[in-house]
C-alpha positions as CSV (number, residue, x, y, z in Angstrom):
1,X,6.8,-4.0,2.0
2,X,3.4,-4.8,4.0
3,X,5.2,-4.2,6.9
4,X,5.9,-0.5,6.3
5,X,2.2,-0.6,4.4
6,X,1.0,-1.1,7.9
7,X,3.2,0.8,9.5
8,X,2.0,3.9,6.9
9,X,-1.3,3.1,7.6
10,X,-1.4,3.6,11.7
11,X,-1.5,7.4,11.2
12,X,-4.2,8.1,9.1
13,X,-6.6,4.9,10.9
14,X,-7.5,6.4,13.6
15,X,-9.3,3.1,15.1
16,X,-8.8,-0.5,14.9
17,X,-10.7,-1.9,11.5
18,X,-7.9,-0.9,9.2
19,X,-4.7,-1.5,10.7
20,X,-5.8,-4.9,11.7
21,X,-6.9,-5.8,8.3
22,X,-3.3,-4.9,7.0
23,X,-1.8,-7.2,9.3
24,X,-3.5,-9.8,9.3
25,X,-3.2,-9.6,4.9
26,X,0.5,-9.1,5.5
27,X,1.2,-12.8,5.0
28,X,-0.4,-13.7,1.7
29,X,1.5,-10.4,0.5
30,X,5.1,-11.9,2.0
31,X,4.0,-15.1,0.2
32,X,2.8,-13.6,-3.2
33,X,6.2,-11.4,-3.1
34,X,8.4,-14.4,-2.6
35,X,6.6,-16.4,-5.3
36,X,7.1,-13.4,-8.1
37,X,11.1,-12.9,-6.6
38,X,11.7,-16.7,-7.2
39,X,10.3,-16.9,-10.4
40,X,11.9,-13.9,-11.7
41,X,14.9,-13.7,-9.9
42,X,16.5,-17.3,-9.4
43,X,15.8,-18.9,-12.9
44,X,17.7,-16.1,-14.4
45,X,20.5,-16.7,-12.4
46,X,21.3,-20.6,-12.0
47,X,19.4,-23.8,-12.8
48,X,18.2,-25.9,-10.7
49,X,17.3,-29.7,-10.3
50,X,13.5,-30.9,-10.3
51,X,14.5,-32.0,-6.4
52,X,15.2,-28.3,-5.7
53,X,12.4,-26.8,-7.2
54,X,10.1,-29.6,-5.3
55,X,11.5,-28.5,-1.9
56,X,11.0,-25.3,-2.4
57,X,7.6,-26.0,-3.2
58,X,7.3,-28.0,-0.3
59,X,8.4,-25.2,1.8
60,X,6.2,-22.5,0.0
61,X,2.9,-24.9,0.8
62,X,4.3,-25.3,4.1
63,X,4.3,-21.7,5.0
64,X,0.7,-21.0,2.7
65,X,-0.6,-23.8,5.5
66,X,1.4,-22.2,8.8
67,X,-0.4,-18.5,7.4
68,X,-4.2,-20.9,6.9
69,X,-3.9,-22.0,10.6
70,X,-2.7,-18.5,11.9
């Protein structure tokens, strides 16, 4: 979705500014997305152990930290 956000955005940004804004905002938006889809979308379907739910934490920091050094 922030993909084709940026991809909308090229034609009416005429210069630099905004389209480079988008992309560099479009990984807290992936992040945020995934979050939300995780929440709402796994719990309803199957349970998981704490040990899953901890490693995909782990993995969700780890890509919040690979974004912060971007």
């Amino acid at each position: 979705m922030a993909t084709l956000l940026f991809v909308i955005s090229l034609r009416p940004a005429e210069g630099v500014l905004i389209p480079d804004i988008l992309q560099s905002t479009r990984g807290p938006f992936i992040v945020i997305i995934s979050a939300v889809l995780v929440r709402f979308g796994s719990t309803a379907l199957e349970k998981h152990s704490t040990k899953v739910h901890l490693l995909r934490f782990l993995a969700s920091s780890l890509i919040a930290v690979s974004i912060g050094l971007h």
